[in-house]
C-alpha positions in Angstrom: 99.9 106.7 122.6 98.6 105.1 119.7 94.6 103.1 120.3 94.8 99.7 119.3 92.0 98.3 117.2 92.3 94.4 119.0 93.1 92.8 121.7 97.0 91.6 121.5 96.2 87.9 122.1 93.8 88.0 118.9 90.4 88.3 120.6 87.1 89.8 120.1 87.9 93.4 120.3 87.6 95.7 122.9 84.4 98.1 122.4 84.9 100.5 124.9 81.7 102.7 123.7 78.3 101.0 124.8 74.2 101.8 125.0 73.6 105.3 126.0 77.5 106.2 125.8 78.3 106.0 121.9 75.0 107.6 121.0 76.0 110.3 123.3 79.3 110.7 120.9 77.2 110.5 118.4 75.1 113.1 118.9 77.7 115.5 119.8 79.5 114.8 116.6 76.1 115.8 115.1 76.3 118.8 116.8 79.5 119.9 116.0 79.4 119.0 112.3 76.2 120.8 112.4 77.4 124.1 113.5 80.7 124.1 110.9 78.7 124.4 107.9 76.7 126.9 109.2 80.4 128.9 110.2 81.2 128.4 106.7 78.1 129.8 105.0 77.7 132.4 107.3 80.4 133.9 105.7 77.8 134.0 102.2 74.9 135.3 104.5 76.7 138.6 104.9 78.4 138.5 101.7 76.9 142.2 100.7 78.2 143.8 103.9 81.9 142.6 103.5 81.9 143.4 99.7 81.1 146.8 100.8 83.0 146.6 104.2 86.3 145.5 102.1 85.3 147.3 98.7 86.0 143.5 97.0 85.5 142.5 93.3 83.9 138.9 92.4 87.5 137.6 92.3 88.3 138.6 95.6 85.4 137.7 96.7 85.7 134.6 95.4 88.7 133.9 97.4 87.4 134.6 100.6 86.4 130.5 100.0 89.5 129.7 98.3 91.6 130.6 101.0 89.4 128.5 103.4 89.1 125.4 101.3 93.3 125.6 100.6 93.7 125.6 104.5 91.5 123.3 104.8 92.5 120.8 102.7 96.3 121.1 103.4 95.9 120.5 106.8 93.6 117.6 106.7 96.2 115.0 105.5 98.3 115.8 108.8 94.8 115.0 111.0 94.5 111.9 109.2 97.7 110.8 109.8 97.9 111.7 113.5 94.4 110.2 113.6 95.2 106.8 112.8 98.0 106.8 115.4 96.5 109.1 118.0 93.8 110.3 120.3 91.2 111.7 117.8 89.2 113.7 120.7 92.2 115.6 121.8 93.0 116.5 118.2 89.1 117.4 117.4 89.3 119.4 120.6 92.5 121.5 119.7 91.1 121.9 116.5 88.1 123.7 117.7 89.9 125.9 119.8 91.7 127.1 116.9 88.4 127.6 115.2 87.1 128.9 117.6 90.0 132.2 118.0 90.1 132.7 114.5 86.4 133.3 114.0 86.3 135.7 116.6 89.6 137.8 115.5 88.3 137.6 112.2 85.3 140.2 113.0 87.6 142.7 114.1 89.2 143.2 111.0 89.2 146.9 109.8 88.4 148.1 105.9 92.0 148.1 106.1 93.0 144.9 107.1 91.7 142.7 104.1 94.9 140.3 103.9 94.1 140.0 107.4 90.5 138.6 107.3 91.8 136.2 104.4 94.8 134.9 107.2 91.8 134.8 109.7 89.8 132.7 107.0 92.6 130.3 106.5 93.3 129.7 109.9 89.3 128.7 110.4 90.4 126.2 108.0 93.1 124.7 109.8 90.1 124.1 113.3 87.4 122.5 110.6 89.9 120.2 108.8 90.9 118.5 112.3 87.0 117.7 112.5 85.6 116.8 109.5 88.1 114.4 108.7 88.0 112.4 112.3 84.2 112.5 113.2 83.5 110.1 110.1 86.0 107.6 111.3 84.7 107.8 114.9 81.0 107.2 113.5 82.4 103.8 111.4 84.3 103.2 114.8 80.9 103.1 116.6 78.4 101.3 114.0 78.9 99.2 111.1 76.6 98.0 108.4 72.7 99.4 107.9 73.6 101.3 111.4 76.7 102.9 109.9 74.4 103.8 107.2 72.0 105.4 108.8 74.3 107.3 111.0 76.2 109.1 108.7 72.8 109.8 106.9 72.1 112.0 110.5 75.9 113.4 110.2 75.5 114.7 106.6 72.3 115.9 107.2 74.8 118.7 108.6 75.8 120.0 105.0 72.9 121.3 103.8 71.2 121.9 107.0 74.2 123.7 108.8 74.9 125.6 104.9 70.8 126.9 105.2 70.8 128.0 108.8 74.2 129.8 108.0 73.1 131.5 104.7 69.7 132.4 106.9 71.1 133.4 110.2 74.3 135.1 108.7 72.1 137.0 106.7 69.2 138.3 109.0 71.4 138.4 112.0 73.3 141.1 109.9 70.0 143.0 109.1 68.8 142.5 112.8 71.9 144.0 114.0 73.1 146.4 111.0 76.7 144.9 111.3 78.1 141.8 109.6 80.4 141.1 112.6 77.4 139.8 115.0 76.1 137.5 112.0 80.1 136.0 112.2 80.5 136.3 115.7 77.3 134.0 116.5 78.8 130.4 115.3 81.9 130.7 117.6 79.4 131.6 120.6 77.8 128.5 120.5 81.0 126.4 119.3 82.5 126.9 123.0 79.5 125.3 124.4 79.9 122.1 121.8 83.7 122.4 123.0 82.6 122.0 126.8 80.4 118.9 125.8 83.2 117.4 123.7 85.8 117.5 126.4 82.9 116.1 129.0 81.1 113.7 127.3 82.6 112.8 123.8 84.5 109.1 123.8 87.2 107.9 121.5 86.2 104.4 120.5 88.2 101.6 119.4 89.4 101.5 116.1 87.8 98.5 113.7 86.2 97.1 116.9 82.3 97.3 115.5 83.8 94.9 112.8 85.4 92.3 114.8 88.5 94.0 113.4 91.8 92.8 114.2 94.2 95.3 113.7 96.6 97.1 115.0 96.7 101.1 114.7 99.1 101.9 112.1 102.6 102.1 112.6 103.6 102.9 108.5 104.4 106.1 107.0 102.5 108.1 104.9 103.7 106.6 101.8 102.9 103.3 102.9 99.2 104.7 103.6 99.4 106.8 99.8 101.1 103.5 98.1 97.6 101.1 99.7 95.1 103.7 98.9 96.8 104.1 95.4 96.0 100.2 94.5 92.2 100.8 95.2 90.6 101.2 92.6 87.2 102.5 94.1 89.1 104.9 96.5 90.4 106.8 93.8 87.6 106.3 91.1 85.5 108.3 93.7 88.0 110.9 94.4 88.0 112.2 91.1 84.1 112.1 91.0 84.2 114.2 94.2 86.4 116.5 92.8 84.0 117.1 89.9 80.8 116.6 92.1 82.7 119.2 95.0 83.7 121.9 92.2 80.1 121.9 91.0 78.6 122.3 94.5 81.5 124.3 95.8 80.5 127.2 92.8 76.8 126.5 93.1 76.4 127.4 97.1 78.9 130.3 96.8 77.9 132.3 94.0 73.9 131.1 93.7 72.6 133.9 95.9 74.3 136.7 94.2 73.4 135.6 91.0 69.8 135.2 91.9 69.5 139.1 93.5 71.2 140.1 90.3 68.4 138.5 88.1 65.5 140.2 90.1 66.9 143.5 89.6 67.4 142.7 86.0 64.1 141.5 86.4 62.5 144.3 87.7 64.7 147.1 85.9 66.6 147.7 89.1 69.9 149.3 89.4 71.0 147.7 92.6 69.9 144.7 94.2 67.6 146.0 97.4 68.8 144.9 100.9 66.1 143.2 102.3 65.4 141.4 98.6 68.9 140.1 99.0 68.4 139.2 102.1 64.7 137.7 101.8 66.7 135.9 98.7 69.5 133.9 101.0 67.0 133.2 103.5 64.6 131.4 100.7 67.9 129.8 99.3 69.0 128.8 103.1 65.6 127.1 103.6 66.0 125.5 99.9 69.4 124.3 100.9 68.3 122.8 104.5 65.0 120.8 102.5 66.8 120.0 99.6 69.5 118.8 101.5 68.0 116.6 104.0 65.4 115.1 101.1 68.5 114.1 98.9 70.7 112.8 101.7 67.8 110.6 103.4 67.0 109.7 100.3 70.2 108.4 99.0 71.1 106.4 102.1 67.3 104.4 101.9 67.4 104.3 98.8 71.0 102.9 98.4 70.3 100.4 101.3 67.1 99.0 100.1 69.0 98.3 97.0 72.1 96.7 98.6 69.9 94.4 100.6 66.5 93.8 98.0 63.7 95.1 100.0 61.0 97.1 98.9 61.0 97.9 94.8 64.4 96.5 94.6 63.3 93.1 96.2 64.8 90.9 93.3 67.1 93.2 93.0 69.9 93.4 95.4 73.2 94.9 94.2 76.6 95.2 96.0 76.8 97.9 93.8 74.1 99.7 94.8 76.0 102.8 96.6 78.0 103.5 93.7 75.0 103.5 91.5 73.3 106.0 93.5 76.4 108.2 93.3 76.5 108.0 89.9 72.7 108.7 89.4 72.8 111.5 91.9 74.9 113.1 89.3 73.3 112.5 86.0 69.7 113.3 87.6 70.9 116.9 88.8 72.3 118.0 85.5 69.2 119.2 83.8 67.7 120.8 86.5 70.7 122.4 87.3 71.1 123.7 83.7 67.8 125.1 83.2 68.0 127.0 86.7 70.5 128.5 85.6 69.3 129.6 82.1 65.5 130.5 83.5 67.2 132.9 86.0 66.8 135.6 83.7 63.1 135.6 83.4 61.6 134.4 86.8 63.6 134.7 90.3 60.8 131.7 91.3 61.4 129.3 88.9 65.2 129.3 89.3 64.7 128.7 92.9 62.1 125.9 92.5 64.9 124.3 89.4 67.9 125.0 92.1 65.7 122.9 94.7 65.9 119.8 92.1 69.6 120.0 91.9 70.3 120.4 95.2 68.4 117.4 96.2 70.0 115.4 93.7 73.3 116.3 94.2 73.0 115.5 97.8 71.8 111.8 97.3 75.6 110.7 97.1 77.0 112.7 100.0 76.4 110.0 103.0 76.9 107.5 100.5 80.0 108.6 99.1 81.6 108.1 103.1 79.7 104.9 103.5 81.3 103.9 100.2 85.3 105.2 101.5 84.7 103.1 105.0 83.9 100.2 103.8 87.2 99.9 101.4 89.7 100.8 103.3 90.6 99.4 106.3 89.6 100.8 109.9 93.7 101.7 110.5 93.6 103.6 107.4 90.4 105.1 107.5 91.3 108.5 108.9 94.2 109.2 106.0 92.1 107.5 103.2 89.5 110.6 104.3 92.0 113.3 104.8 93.9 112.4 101.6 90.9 112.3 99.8 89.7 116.0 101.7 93.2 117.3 100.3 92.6 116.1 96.5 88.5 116.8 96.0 89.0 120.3 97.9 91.9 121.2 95.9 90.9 120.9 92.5 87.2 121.4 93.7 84.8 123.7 95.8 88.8 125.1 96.6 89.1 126.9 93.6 85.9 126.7 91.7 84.1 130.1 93.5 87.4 132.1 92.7 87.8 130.4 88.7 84.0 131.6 88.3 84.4 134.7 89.9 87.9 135.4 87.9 85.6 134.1 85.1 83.2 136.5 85.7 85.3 139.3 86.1 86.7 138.6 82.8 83.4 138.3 81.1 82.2 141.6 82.5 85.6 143.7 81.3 86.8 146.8 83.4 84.4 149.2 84.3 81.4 147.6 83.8 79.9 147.6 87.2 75.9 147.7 86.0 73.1 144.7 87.6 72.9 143.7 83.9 76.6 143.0 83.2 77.4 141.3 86.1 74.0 138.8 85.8 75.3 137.5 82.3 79.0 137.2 83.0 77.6 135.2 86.3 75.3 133.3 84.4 77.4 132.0 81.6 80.5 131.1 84.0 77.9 129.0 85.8 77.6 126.5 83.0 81.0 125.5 84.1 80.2 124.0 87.1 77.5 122.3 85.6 79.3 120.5 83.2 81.1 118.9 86.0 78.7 116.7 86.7 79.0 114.7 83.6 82.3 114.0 84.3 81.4 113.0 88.2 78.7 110.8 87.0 81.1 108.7 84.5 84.2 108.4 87.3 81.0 106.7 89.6 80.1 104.5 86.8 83.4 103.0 86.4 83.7 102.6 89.9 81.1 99.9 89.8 83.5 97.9 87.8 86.0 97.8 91.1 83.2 98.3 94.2 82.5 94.7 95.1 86.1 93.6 95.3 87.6 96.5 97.3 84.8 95.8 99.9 86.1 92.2 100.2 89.5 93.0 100.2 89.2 95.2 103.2 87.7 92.9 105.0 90.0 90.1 104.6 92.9 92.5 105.6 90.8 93.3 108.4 90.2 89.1 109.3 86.6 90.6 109.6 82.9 88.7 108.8 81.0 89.8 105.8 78.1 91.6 107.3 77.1 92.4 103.6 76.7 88.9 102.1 73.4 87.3 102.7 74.9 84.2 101.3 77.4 83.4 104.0 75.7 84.2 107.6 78.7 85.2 110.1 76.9 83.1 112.8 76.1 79.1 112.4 73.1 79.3 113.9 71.9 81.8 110.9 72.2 78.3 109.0 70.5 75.7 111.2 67.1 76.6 112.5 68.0 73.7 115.9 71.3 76.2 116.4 73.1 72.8 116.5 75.7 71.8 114.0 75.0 68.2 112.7 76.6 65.0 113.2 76.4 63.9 109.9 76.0 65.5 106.5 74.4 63.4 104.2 76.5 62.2 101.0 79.4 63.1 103.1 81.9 60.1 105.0 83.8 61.4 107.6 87.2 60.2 108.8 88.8 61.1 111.9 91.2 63.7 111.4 94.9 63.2 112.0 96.4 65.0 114.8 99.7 66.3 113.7 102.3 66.8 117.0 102.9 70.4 117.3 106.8 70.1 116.9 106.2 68.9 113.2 103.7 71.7 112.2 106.4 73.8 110.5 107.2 70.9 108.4 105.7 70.6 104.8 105.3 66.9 103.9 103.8 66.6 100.4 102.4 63.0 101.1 98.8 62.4 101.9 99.8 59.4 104.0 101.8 61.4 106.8 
């Protein structure tokens, strides 16, 4: 059955998650999110042994990922829907399990069975997509304002932290064991114990409630949902930044590595790339990945709420805009960085690294933001469709299909035949400006957003008959305004006249004279 969001008689909501309880959710959410990017960049850790395992071009290679994303993203529009109607633990939970099974069949497949291990893939998809798009709307569920903030700073910490320990453990696990199945096989091991903690100790809370939300769960259709996200401007402004931001990343995390063991053979006159050089290679990328990634998400969320609120540098400052700024900055600042990685790649192996460590940091400044952004816009019964919907679009059109276009790209590039450490470095490296482009066109979608930010915020939360925890200009509580925490008899400048007490029987009557 459906969770409400209120009370039926109007109110103070129902928070059913409280102290040591919610942060218990919250750290299992942590947890879990934690472990799926490292599942999904495990996958790039013992890329070498399945190209060889599977005897797979770049293209093919590339679609190892776009068969995940497309899963992915098709199937989280039907968790955000059931989400805003239903229990979202027992659809996490079922969702795991699935992920669970398909990781494990997955490293059984045979050289043989290729179109197997692609099934297998998207069907890993299908586990992931029923978690990443409910754990967000839990977190907003459990905190709101600066808390909120800092939350989902902690649960995207995940991304690049979970994408370096997969890229390292993938990798050396492989090495350790001389078979790419056991660097799979790990993630799922220690998902069943996250599943056993999740059906123990993980709460659903009440939708809105942190908010003083009253609402009802949603009762509409899906086109109801699409037509309401449709007339927000900053909802879909962002989406088509993410898509941009999400093809760049998407093609940067898949295809860095590679391209980085092809330039230290070209390098060092080397046929081949070495195994344990390609190895040591992820493993330094991993560890770039996890610091990178936790510098630029931290460092968004402070920086974007010391901003919001004036403190620190920004203290005559303040913006409601701030979030959307950073977004947009996040963007710009990664471009060059990004560019020159790219192009020094050829002549130092170190350099590029130190270059990709720039990029990555900046382009995860927006990542927490970008969620705090989406939660605050939409309202709490929409929540979990607005982030499915938007899951659907960015992976589609981004980090869906961007590793297979550059790969396909690269293919092309290269021409038949040409399977030499030289040939395959410059077809990489020149399809790799693509994805950097992208980020010009994700930093201008965030500037416009800024245009639309401040009113999308307010409408929410008069849809939502929710306080303004954001405006420092209207306190929710009165005694914010009066230091005694009484409320004056007088105001002076001000007569007042006892007010007329209309009978209840004639309230439904409209009587245009002031006299009545």
């Amino acid at each position: 059955m459906p969770n409400e969001a209120a009370n039926s008689d109007g109110d103070s909501p129902n928070y059913i998650s409280t102290g040591g309880k919610k942060w218990i959710t919250c750290m299992i959410l942590l947890l879990v999110n934690l472990l799926n990017y490292m599942d999904r960049y495990t996958i790039v850790g013992v890329m070498d042994h399945l190209k060889v395992h599977f005897d797979m071009t770049d293209s093919e290679t590339g679609m190892l990922q776009t068969v995940f994303i497309s899963s992915y993203m098709v199937f989280a529009p039907l968790f955000g829907y059931l989400g805003d109607r239903y229990n979202r633990k027992l659809l996490m939970i079922t969702g795991i399990c699935v992920w669970i099974s398909a990781v494990f069949m997955s490293s059984w497949c045979t050289q043989n069975h290729f179109i197997l291990f692609l099934v297998c893939r998207g069907i890993v998809g299908i586990g992931e997509a029923s978690y990443s798009t409910l754990a967000p709307t839990i977190i907003s569920d459990l905190f709101h304002g600066g808390q909120r903030s800092r939350v989902l700073m902690l649960f995207y910490f995940a991304i690049p932290f979970g994408s370096g320990l997969g890229f390292i453990a993938g990798s050396r696990i492989a090495l350790i064991t001389g078979s790419w199945q056991w660097g799979v096989r790990f993630s799922p091991i220690i998902g069943i114990m996250c599943l056993v903690l999740m059906i123990f100790l993980l709460e659903e809370p009440v939708r809105g409630a942190c908010e003083g939300a009253r609402q009802n769960s949603d009762d509409g259709t899906i086109m109801d949902d699409i037509k309401y996200l449709s007339s927000i401007p900053t909802y879909y402004l962002g989406t088509i930044a993410s898509i941009a931001s999400f093809f760049s990343i998407g093609a940067m995390t898949w295809w860095t590595p590679q391209f980085v063991g092809y330039g230290y053979a070209l390098i060092n006159n080397q046929k081949i790339v070495p195994e344990d050089e390609s190895a040591s290679i992820k493993t330094i990328f991993g560890v770039i990945t996890c610091v990178a990634g936790i510098v630029g998400v931290a460092g968004g969320s402070m920086i974007s709420r010391c901003w919001r609120d004036g403190t620190f540098i920004f203290k005559h400052h303040a913006s409601e805009k701030a979030d959307v700024y950073i977004c947009a900055i996040s963007m710009f600042a990664a471009l060059p960085f990004l560019f020159f990685a790219i192009f020094s790649a050829q002549y130092s192996d170190k350099i590029c690294l130190l270059l990709l460590y720039f990029a990555i940091m900046f382009m995860c400044l927006n990542w927490a933001v970008n969620v705090d952004v989406l939660m605050y816009v939409i309202v709490a019964n929409r929540r979990a469709t607005a982030m499915a919907i938007q899951t659907l679009i960015t992976h589609l059109f981004g980090d869906a299909t961007s590793p297979y276009i550059i790969g396909l790209l690269s293919d092309w590039i290269r021409g038949d035949g040409n399977e030499g450490v030289t040939a395959h470095f410059f077809a990489l490296q020149k399809s790799l400006y693509v994805p950097t482009f992208m980020l010009v066109i994700a930093g201008t979608f965030y500037l416009i957003a800024t245009f639309y930010v401040e009113n999308d915020r307010k409408e929410a939360l008069f849809q939502m008959d929710a306080p303004d925890t954001f405006d420092r200009h209207n306190p929710e509580d009165m005694d914010e305004l009066l230091p005694s925490g009484e409320i004056p008899e007088e105001v002076e400048g001000v007569v007042e006249h006892p007010a007329t007490i209309v009978p209840t029987s004639a309230t439904s009557t409209t009587n245009s004279d002031p006299s009545a």
